[in-house]
C-alpha positions in Angstrom: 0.0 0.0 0.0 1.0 3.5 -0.6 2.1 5.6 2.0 1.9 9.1 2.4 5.2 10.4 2.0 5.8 12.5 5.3 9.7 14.3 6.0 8.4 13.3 9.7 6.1 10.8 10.7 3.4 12.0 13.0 2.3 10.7 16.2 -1.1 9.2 15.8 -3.5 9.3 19.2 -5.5 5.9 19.6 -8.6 5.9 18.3 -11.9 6.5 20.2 -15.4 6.0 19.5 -17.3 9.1 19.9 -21.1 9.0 20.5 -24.3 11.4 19.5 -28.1 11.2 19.6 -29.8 13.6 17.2 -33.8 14.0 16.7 -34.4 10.7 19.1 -31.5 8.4 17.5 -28.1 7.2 18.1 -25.2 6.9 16.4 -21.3 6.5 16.7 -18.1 6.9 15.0 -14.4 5.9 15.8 -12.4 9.2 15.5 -8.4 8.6 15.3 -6.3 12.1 15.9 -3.4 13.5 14.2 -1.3 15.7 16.4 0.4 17.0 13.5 -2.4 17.4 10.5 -1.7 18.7 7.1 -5.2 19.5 6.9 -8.6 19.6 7.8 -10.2 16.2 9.7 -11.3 13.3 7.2 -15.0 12.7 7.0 -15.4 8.9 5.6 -18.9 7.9 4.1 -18.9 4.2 2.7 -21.7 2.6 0.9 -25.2 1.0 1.1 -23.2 -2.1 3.4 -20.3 -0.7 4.6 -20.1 0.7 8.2 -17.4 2.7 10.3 -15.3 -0.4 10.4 -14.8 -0.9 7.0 -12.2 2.0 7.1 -9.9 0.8 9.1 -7.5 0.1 6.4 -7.4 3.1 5.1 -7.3 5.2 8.9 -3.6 3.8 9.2 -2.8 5.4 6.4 -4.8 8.9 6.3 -4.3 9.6 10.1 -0.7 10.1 9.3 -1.5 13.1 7.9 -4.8 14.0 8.8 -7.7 13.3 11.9 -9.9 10.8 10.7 -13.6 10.3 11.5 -15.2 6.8 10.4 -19.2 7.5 11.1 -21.8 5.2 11.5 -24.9 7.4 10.7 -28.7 6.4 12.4 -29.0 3.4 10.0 -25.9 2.2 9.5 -23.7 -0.2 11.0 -24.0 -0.2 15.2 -26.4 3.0 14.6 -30.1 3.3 15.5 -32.5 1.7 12.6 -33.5 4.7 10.6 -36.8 4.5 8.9 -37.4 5.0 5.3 -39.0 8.2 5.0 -36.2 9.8 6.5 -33.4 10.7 3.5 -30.3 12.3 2.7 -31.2 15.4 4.0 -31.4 13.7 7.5 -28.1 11.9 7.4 -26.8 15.3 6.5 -28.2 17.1 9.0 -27.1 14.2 11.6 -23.9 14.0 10.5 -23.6 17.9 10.7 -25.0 17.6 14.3 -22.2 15.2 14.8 -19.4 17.2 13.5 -20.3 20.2 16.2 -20.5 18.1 18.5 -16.6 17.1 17.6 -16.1 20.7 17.6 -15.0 20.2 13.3 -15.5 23.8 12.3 -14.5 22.8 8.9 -13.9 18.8 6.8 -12.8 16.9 4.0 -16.1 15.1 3.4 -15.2 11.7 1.4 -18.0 9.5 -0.3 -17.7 6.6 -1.8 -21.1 4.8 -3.8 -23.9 5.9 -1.7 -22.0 8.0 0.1 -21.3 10.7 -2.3 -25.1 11.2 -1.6 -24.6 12.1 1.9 -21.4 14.1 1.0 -23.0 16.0 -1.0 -25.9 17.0 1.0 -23.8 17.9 3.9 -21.8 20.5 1.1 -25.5 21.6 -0.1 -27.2 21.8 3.3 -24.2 23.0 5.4 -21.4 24.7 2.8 -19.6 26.7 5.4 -18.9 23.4 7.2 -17.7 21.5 4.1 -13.6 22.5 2.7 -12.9 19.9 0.1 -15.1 17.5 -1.4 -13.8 14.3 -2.6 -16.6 11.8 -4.4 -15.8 8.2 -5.6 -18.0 6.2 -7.5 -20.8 9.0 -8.0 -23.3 8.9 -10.3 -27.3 9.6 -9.9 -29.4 6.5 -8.9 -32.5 7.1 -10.9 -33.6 4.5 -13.9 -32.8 5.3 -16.8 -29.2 6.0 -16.1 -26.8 4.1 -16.6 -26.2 2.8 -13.4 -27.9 -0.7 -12.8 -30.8 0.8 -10.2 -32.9 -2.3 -11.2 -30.6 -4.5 -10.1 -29.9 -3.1 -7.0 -33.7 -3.8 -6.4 -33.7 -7.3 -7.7 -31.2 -8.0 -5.1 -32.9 -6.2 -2.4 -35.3 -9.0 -3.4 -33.0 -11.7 -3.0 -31.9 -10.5 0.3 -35.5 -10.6 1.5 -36.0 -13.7 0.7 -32.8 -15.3 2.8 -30.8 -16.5 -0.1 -27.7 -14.6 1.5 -25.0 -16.6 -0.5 -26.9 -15.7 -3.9 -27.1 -11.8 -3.0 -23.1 -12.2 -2.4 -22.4 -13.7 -5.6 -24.4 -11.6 -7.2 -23.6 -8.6 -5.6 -20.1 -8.8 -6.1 -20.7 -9.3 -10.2 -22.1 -5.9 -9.6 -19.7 -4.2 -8.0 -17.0 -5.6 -9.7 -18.1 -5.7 -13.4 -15.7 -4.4 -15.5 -15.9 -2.8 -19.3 -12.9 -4.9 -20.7 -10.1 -2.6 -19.3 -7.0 -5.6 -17.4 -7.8 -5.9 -13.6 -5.3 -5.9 -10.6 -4.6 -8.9 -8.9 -5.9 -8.0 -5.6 -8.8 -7.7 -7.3 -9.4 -11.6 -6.8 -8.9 -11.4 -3.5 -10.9 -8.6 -2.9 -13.3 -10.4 -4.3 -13.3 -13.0 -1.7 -13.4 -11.4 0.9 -16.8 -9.0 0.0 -18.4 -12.3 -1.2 -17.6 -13.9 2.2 -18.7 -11.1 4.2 -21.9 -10.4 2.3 -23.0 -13.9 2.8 -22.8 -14.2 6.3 -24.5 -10.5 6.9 -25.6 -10.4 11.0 -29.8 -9.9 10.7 -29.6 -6.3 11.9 -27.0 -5.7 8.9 -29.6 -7.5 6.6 -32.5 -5.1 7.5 -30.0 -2.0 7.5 -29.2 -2.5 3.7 -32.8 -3.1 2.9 -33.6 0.3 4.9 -31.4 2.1 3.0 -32.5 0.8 -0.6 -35.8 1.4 0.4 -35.3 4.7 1.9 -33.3 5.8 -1.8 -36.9 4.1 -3.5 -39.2 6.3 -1.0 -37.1 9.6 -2.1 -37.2 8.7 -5.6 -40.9 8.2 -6.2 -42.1 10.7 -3.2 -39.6 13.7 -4.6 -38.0 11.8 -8.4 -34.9 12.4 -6.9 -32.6 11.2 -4.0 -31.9 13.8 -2.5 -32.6 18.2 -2.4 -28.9 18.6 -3.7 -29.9 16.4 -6.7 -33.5 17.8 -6.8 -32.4 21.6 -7.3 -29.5 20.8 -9.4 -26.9 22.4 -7.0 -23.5 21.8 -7.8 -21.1 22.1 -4.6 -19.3 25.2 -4.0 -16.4 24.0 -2.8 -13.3 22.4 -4.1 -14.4 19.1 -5.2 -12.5 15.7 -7.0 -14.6 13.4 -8.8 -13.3 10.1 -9.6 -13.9 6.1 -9.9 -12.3 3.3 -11.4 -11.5 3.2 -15.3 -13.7 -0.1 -15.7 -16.8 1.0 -13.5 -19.7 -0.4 -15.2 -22.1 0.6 -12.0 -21.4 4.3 -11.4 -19.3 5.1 -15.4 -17.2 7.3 -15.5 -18.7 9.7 -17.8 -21.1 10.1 -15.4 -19.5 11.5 -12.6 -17.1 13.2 -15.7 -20.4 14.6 -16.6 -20.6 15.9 -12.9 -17.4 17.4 -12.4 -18.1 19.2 -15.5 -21.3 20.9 -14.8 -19.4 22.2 -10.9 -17.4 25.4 -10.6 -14.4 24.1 -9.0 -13.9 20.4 -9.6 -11.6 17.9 -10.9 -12.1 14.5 -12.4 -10.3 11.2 -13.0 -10.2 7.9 -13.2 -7.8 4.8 -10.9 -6.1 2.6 -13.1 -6.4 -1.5 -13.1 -9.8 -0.7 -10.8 -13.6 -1.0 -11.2 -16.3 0.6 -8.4 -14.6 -0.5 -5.7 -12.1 1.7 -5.8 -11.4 1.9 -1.7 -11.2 -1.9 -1.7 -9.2 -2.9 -5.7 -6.7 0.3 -4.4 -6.9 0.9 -1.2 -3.0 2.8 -1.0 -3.5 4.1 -3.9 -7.3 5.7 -2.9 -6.0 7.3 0.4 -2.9 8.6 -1.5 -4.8 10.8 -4.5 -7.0 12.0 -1.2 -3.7 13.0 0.4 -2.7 14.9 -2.6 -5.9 16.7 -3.1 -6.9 17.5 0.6 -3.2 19.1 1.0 -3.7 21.0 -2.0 -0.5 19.2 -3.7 -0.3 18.7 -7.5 -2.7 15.7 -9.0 -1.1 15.6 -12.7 1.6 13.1 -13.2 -0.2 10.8 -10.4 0.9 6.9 -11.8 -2.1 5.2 -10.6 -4.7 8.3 -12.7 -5.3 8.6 -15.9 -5.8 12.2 -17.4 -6.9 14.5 -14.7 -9.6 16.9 -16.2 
């Protein structure tokens, strides 16, 4: 794995879990300190499955140079059940409440999947609060697009009906389907491992994910969009990097190209030898470009990007 290249390494606090109750629920995240940052505290949003723990990896690496926050939000991971009818706009109000309560004037908000939705929101709904924005595998989640909506639903299905080692498999075809471009290695083995750990989901885990596809179904067909960010058409007003794998098939890259395009300040690539998963198939390589870019250093000449537009 990549590490970030430091003249002198840091001293990095053990971790703590930090923990909140906003509008009746309650919620947690592990928050690891860097006595020494090069920038403002990390914000890490995962996807429709992942929880606070799922970063772990990566806080070795970015709590060198930066405090990390890992959140699980009221439906996620050991969080409070959140019910459907409560969207984006309430994840991004709760993890605002969360980052005064931290006393985080000012973040790097990271989303990766499903959580460039909440990352987004928090820049919309809360701007001041928001100084770099860094999205991975964003794209709208409406039909029609590109991205595979229905398929997310079909598997909601499957997961409904118990067949847990069917949703892995076919999860993981989804996540990881590629558009022809060579794969890395680890991307076997990261396969594996998400296949293992989908199929043996705890139940609460189970009726999380379904939550949270049902709560994106609820905002779609109650508002036809996800969230008011993507309702009004705001673009974020801050610094922002768009990027995803070169051979993501789920979220494609011209969509979040398209995205980066339409924003006043953003930046967009694409990781080499990676599809969606581009935390997991490049995990040094992920928390490196967000070194880069939340330290204001150069992105051009990067080995792992292709073109940065």
């Amino acid at each position: 794995m990549l590490q970030p290249e430091l003249a002198e390494t840091p001293r990095v606090a053990e971790p703590r879990v930090e923990r909140f109750r906003y509008a009746g629920f309650s919620y947690e995240c592990r928050l690891t300190p860097c006595d020494r940052a090069l920038t403002e505290p990390v914000i890490l949003l995962g996807g429709f499955i992942q929880d606070k723990d799922a970063w772990r990896v990566h806080e070795l690496a970015i709590s060198q140079w930066a405090t990390t926050v890992s959140i699980d939000l009221p439906g996620s991971g050991e969080a409070d059940p959140l019910p459907p009818d409560h969207g984006t706009e309430f994840l991004a109000d709760a993890l605002h409440h969360a980052l005064e309560s931290l006393d985080m004037p000012s973040v790097n908000a990271v989303g990766c999947s499903y959580g460039t939705l909440i990352a987004r929101e928090l820049a919309h709904r809360h701007p001041g609060r928001v100084a770099r924005l860094a999205l991975s595998g964003m794209a709208t989640l409406r039909p029609g697009k590109r991205i595979a909506w229905e398929d997310v639903m079909a598997l909601a299905r499957v997961l409904e009906e118990g067949r847990k080692e069917d949703f892995a498999r076919e999860m993981i075809d989804l996540l990881m389907r590629g558009e022809g471009a060579p794969r890395a290695r680890r991307a076997t083995i990261v396969a594996k491992l998400v296949t293992h750990h989908l199929s043996t989901l705890p139940g609460h885990k189970v009726a999380k994910y379904l939550q949270n596809v049902a709560r994106m179904r609820h905002a779609h067909e109650t508002f036809g969009a996800f969230s008011s960010a993507e309702r009004s058409q705001v673009v974020p007003r801050v610094p922002t990097l768009v990027f995803t794998g070169e051979s993501d098939s789920l979220t494609p890259p011209e969509e979040g190209r398209r995205f980066a395009r339409a924003c006043g300040d953003a930046r967009f690539t694409t990781i080499k030898d990676c599809g969606h998963m581009v935390m997991l198939e490049r995990a040094g390589e992920f928390t490196d470009l967000l070194r880069h870019f939340f330290t204001d250093a150069p992105l051009a000449g990067l080995p792992y990007c292709n073109q940065v537009e």
